[in-house]
Biopython code that builds the backbone (N, CA, C, O; Angstrom):
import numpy as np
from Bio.PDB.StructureBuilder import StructureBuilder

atoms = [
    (1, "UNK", "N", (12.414, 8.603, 41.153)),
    (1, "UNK", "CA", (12.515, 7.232, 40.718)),
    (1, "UNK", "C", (13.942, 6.763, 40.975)),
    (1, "UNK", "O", (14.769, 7.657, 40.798)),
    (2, "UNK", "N", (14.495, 5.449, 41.392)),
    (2, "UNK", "CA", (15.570, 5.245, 41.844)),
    (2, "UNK", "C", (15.840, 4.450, 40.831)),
    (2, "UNK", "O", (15.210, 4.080, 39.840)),
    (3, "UNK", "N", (17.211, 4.195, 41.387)),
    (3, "UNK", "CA", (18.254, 3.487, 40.379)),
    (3, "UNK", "C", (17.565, 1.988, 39.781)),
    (3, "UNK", "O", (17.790, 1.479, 38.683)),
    (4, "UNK", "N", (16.935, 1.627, 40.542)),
    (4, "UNK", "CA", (16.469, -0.025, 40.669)),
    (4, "UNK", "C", (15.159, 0.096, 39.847)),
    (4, "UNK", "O", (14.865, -0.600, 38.876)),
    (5, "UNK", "N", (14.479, 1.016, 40.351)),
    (5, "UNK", "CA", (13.048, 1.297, 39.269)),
    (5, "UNK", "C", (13.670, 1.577, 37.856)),
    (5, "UNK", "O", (13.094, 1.048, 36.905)),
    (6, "UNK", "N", (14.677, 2.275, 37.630)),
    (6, "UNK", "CA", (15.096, 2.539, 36.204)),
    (6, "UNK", "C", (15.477, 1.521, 35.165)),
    (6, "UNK", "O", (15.281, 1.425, 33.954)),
    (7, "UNK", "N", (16.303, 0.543, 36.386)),
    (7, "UNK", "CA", (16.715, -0.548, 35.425)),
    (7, "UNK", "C", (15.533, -1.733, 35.320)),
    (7, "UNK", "O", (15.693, -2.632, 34.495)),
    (8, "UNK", "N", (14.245, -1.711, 36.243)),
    (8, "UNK", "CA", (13.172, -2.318, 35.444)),
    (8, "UNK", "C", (12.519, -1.893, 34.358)),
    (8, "UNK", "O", (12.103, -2.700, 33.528)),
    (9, "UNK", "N", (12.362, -0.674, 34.239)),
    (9, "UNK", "CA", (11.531, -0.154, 33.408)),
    (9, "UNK", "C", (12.627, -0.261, 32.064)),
    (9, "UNK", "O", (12.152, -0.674, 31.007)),
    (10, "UNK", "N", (13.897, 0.064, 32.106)),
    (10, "UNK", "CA", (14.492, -0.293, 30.589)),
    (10, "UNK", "C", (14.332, -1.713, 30.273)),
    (10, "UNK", "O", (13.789, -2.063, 29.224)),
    (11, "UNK", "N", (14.890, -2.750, 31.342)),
    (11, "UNK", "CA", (14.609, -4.097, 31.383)),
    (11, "UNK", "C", (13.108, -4.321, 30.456)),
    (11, "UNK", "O", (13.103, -4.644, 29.269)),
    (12, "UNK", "N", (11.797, -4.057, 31.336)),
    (12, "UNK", "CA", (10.332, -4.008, 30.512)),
    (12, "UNK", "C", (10.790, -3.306, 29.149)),
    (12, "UNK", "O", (10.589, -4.144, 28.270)),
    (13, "UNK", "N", (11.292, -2.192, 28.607)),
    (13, "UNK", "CA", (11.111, -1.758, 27.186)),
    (13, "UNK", "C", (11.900, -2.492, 26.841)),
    (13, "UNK", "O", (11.093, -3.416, 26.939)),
    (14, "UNK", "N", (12.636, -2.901, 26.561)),
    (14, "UNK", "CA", (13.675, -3.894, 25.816)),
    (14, "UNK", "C", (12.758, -4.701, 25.793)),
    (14, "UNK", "O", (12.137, -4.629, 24.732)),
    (15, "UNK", "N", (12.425, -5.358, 26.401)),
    (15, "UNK", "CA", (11.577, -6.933, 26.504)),
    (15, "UNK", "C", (10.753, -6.179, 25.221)),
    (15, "UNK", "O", (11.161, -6.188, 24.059)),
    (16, "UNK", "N", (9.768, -5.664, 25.588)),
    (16, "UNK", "CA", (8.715, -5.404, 24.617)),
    (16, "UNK", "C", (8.928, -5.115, 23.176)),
    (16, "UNK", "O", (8.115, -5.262, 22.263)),
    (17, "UNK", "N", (10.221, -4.656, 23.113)),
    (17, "UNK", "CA", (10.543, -4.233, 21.735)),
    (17, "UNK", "C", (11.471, -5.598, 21.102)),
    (17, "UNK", "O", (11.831, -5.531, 19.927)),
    (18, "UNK", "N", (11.755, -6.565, 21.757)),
    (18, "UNK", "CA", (12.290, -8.057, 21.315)),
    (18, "UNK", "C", (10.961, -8.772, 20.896)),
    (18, "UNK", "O", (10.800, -9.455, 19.884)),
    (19, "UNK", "N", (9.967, -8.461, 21.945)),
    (19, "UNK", "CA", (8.639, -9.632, 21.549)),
    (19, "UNK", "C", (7.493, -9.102, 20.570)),
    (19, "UNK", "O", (6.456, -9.681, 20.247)),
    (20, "UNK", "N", (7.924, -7.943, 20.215)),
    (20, "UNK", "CA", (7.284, -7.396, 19.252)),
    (20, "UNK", "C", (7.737, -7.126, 17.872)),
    (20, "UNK", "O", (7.098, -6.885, 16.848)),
    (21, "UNK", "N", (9.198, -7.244, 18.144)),
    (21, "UNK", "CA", (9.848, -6.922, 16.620)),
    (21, "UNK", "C", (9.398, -8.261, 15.351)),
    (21, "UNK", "O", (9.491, -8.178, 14.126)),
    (22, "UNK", "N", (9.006, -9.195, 16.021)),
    (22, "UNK", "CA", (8.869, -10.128, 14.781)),
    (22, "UNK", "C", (7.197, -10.076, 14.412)),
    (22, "UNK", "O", (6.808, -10.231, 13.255)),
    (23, "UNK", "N", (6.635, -9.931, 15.101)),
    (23, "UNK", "CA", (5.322, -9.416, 14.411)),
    (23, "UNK", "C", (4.974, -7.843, 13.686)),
    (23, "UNK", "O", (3.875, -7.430, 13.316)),
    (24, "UNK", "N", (6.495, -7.046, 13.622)),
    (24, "UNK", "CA", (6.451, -6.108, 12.540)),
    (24, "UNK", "C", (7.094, -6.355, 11.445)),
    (24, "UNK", "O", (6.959, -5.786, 10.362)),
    (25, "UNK", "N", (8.034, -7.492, 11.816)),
    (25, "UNK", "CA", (8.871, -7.906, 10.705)),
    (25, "UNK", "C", (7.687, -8.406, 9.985)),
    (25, "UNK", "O", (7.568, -7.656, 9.016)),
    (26, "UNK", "N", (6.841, -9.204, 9.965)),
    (26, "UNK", "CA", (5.601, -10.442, 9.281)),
    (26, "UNK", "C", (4.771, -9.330, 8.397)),
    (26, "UNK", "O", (4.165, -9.685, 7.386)),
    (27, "UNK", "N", (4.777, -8.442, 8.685)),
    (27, "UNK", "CA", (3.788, -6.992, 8.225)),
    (27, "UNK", "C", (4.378, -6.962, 6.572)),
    (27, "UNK", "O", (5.580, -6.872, 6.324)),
    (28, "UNK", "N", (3.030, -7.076, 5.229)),
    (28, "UNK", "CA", (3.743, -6.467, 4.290)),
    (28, "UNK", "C", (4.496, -7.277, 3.126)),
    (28, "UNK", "O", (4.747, -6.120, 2.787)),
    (29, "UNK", "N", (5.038, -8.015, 2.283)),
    (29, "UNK", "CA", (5.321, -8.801, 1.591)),
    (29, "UNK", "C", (6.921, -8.927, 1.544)),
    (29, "UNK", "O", (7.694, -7.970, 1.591)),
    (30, "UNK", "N", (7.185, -9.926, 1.470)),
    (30, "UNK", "CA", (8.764, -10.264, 1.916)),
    (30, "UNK", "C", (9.545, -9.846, 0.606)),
    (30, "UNK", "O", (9.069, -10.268, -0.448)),
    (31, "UNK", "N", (10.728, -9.040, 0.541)),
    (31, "UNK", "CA", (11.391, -8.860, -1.188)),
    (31, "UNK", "C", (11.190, -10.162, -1.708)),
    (31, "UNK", "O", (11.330, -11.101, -0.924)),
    (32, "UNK", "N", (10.841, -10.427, -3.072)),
    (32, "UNK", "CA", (11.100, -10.521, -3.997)),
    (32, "UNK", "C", (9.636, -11.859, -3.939)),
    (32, "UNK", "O", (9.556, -12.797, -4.733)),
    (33, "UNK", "N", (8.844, -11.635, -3.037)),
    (33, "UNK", "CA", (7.461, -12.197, -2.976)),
    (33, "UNK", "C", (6.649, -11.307, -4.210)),
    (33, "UNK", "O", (6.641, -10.173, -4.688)),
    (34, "UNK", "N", (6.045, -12.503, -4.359)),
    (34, "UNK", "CA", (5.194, -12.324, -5.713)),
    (34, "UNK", "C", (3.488, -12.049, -5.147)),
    (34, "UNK", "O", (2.781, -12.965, -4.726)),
    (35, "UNK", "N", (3.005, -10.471, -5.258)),
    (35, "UNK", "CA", (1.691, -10.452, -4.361)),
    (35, "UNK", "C", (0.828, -10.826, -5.714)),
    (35, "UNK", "O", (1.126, -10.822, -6.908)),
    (36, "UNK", "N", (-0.734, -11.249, -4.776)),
    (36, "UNK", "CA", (-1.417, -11.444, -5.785)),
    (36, "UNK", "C", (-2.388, -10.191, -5.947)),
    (36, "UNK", "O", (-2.578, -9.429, -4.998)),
    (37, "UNK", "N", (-3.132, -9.967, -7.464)),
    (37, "UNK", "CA", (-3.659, -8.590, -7.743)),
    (37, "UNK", "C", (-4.880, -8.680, -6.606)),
    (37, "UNK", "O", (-5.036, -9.787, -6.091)),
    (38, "UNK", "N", (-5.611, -7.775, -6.249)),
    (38, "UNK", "CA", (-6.797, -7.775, -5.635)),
    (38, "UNK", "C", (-8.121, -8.433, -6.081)),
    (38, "UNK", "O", (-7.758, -8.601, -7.245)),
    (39, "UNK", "N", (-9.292, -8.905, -6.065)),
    (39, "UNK", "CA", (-10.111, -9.413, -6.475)),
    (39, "UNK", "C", (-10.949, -8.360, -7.215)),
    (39, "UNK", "O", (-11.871, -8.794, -7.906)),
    (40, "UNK", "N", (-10.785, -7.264, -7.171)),
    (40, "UNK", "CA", (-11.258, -6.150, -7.759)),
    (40, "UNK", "C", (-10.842, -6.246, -9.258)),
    (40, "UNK", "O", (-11.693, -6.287, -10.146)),
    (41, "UNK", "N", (-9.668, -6.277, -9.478)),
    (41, "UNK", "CA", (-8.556, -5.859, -10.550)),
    (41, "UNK", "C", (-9.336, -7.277, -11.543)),
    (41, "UNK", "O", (-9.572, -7.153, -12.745)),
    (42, "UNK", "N", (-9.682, -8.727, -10.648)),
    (42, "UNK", "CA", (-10.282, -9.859, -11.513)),
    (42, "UNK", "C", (-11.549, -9.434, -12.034)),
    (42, "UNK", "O", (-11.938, -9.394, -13.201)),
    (43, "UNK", "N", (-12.091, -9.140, -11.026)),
    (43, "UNK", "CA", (-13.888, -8.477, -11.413)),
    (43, "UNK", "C", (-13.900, -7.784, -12.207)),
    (43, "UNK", "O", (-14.960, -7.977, -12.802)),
    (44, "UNK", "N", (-13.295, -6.914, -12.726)),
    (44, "UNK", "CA", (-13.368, -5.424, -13.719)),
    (44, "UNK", "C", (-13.293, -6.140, -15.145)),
    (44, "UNK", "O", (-14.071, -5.801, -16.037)),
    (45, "UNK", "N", (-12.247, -7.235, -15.355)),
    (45, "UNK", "CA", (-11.475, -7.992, -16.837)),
    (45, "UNK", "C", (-12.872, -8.843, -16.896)),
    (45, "UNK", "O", (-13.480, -8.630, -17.945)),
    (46, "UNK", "N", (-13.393, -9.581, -16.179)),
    (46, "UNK", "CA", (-14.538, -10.475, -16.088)),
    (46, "UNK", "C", (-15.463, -9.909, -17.540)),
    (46, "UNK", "O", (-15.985, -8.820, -17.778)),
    (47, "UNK", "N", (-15.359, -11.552, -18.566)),
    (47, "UNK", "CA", (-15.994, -11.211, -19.872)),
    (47, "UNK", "C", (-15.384, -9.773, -20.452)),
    (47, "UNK", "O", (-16.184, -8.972, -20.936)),
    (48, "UNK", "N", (-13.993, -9.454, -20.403)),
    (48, "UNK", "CA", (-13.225, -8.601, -21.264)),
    (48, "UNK", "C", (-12.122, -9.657, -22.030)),
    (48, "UNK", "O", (-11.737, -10.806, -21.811)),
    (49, "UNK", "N", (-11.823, -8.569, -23.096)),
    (49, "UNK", "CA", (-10.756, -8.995, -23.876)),
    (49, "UNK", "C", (-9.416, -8.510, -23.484)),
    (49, "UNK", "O", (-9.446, -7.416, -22.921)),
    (50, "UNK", "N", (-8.370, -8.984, -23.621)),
    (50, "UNK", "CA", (-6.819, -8.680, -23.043)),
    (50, "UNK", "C", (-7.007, -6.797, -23.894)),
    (50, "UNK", "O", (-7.620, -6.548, -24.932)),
    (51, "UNK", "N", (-6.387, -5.976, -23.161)),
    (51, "UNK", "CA", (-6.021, -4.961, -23.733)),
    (51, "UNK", "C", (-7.567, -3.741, -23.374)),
    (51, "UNK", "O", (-7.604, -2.511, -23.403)),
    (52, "UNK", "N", (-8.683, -4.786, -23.057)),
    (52, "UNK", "CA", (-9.560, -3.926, -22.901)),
    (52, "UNK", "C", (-9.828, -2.671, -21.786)),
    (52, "UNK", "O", (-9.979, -3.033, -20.619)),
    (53, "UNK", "N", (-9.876, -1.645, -21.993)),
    (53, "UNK", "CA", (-10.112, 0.113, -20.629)),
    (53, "UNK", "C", (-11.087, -0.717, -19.769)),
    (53, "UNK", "O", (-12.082, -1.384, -20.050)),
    (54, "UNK", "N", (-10.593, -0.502, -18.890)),
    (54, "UNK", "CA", (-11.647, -0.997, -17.478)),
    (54, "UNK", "C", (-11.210, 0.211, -16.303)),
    (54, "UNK", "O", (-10.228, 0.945, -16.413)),
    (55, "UNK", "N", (-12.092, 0.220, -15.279)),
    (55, "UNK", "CA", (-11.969, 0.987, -14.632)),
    (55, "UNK", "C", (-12.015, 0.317, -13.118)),
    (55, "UNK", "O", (-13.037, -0.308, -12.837)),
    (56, "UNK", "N", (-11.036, 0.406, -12.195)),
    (56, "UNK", "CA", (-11.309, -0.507, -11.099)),
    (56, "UNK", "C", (-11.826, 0.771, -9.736)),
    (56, "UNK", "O", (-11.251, 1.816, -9.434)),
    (57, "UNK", "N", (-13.200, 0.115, -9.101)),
    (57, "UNK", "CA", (-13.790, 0.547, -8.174)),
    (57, "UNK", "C", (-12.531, 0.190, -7.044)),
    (57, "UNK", "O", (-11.878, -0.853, -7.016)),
    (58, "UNK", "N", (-12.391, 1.412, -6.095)),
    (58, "UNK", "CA", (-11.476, 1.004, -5.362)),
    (58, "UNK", "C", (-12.505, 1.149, -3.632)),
    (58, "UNK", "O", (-13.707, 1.396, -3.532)),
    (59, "UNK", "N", (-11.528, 0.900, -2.521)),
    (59, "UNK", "CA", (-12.897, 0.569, -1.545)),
    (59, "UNK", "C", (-13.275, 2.290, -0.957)),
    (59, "UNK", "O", (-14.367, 2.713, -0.580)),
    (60, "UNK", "N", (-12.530, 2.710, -1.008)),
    (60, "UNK", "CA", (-12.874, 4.108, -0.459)),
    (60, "UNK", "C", (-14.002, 4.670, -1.521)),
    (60, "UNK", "O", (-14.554, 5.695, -1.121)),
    (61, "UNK", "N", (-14.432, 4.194, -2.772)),
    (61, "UNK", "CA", (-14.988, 5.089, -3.758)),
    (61, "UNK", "C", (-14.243, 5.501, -4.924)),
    (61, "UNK", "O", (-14.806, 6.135, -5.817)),
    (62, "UNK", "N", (-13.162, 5.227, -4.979)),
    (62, "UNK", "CA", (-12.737, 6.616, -6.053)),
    (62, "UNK", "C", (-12.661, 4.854, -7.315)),
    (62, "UNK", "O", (-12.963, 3.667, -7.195)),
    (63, "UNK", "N", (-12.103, 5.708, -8.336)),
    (63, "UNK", "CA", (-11.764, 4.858, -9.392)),
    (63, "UNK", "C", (-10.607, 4.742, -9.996)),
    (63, "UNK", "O", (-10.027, 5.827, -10.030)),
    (64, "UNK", "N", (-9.909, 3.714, -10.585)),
    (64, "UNK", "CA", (-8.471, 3.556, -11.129)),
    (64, "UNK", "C", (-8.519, 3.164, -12.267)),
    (64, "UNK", "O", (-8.764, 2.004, -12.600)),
    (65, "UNK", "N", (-8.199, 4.459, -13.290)),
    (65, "UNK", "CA", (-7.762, 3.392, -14.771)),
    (65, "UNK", "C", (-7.027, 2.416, -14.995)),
    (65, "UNK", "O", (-6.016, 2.277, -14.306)),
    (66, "UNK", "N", (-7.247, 1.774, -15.702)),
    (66, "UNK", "CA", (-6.543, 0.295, -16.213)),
    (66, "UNK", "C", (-7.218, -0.311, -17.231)),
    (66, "UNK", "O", (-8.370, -0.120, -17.620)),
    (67, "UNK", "N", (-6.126, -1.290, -17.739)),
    (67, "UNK", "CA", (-6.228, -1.949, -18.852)),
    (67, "UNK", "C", (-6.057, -3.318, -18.411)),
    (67, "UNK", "O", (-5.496, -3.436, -17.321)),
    (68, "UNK", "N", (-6.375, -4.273, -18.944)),
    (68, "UNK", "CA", (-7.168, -5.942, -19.131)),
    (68, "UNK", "C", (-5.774, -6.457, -19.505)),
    (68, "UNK", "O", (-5.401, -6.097, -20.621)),
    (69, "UNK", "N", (-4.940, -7.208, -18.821)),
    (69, "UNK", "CA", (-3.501, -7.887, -19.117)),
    (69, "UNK", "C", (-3.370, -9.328, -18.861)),
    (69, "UNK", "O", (-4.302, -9.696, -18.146)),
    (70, "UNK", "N", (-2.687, -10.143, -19.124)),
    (70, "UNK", "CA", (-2.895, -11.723, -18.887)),
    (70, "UNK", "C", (-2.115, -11.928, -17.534)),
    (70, "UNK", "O", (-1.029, -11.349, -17.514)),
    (71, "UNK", "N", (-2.495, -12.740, -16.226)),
    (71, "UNK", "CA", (-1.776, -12.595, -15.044)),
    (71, "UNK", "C", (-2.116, -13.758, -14.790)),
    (71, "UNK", "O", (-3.299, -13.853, -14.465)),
    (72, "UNK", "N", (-1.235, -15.197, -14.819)),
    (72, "UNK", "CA", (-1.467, -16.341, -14.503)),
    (72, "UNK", "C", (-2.387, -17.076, -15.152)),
    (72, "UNK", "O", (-3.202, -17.817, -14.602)),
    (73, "UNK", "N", (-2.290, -16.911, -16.182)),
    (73, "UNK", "CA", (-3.552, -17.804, -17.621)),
    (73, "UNK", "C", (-4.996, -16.386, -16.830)),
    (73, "UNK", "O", (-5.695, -16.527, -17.834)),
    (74, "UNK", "N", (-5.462, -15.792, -16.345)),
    (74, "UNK", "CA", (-6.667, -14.856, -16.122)),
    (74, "UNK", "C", (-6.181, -13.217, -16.619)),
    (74, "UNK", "O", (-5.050, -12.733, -16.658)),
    (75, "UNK", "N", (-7.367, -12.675, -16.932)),
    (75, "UNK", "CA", (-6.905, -11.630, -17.472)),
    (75, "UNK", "C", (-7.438, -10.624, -15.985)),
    (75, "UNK", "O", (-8.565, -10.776, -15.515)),
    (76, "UNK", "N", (-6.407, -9.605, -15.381)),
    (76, "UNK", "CA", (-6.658, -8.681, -14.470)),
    (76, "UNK", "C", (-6.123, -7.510, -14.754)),
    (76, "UNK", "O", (-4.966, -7.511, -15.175)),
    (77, "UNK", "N", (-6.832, -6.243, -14.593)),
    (77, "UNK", "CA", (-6.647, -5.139, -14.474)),
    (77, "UNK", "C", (-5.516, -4.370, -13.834)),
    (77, "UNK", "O", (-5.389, -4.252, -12.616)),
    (78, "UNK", "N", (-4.594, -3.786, -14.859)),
    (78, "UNK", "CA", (-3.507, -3.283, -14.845)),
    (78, "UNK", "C", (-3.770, -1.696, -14.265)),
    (78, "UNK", "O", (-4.314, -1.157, -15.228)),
    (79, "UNK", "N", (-3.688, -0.931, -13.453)),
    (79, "UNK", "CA", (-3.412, 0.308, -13.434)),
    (79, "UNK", "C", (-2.580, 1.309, -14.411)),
    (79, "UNK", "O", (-1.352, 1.246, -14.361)),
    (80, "UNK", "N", (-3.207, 2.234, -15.299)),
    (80, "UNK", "CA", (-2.429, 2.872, -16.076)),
    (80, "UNK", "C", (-1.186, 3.442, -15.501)),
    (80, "UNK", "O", (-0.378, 3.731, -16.383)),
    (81, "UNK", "N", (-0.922, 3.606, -14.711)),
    (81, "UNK", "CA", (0.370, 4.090, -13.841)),
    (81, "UNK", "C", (1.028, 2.699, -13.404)),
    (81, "UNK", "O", (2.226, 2.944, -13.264)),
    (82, "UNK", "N", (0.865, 1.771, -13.213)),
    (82, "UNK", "CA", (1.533, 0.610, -12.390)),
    (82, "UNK", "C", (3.213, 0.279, -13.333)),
    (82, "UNK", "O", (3.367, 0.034, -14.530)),
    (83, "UNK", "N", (4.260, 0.400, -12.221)),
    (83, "UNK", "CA", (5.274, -0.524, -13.075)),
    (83, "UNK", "C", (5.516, -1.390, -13.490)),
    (83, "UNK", "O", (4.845, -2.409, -13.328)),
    (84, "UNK", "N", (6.907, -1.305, -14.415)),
    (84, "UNK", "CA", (6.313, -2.633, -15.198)),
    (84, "UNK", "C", (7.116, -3.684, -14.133)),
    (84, "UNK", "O", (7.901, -3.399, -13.228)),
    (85, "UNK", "N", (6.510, -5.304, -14.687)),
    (85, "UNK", "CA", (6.502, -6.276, -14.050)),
    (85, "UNK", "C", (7.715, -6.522, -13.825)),
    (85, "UNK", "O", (8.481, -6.363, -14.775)),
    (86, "UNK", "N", (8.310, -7.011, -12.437)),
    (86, "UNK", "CA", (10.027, -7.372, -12.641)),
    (86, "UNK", "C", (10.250, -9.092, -13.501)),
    (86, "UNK", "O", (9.210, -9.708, -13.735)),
    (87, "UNK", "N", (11.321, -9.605, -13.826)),
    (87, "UNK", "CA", (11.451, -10.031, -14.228)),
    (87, "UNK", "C", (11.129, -11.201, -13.661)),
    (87, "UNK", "O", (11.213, -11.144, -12.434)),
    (88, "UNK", "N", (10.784, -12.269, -14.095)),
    (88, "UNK", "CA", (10.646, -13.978, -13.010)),
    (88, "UNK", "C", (12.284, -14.406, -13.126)),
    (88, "UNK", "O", (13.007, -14.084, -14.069)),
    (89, "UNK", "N", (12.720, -15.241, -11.896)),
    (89, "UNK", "CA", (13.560, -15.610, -12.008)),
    (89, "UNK", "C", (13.521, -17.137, -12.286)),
    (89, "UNK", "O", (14.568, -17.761, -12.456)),
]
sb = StructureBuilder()
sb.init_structure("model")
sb.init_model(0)
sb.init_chain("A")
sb.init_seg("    ")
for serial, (resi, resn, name, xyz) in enumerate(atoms, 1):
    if name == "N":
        sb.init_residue(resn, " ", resi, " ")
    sb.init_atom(name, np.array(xyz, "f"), 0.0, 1.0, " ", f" {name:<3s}", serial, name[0])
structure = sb.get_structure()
């Protein structure tokens, strides 16, 4: 491979890794974005009381404990392991 083929082919990877870096940047929730719970976590609280054991079906099958918490005036299912909420600014 010669000198001239080399500097296309770095030329092409550079390119590709400029026109691609911002559609990995977009991937994933931006700091200090506020995600919303899953529709699962709503379904489980559905006709519960705040504080109530629910169990959330997750999509693979398995199941997640949690408890019934208030999240935007609706009550959704907290994961017994989940941290706690950061602060609003």
């Amino acid at each position: 491979m010669g000198i001239r083929s080399m500097k296309r082919l770095g030329a092409l990877l550079v390119t590709g890794v400029m026109v691609s870096a911002p559609a990995w940047a977009s991937v994933g929730p931006t700091p200090g974005e506020r995600r919303e719970p899953p529709q699962a976590a709503f379904d489980a609280c559905k006709d519960k009381s705040e504080g109530a054991a629910v169990e959330i079906v997750t999509p693979n099958g398995g199941t997640i404990k949690a408890t019934c918490r208030k999240f935007a005036d609706q009550l959704v299912a907290v994961p017994e392991d989940a941290p706690p909420p950061r602060p609003q600014n």
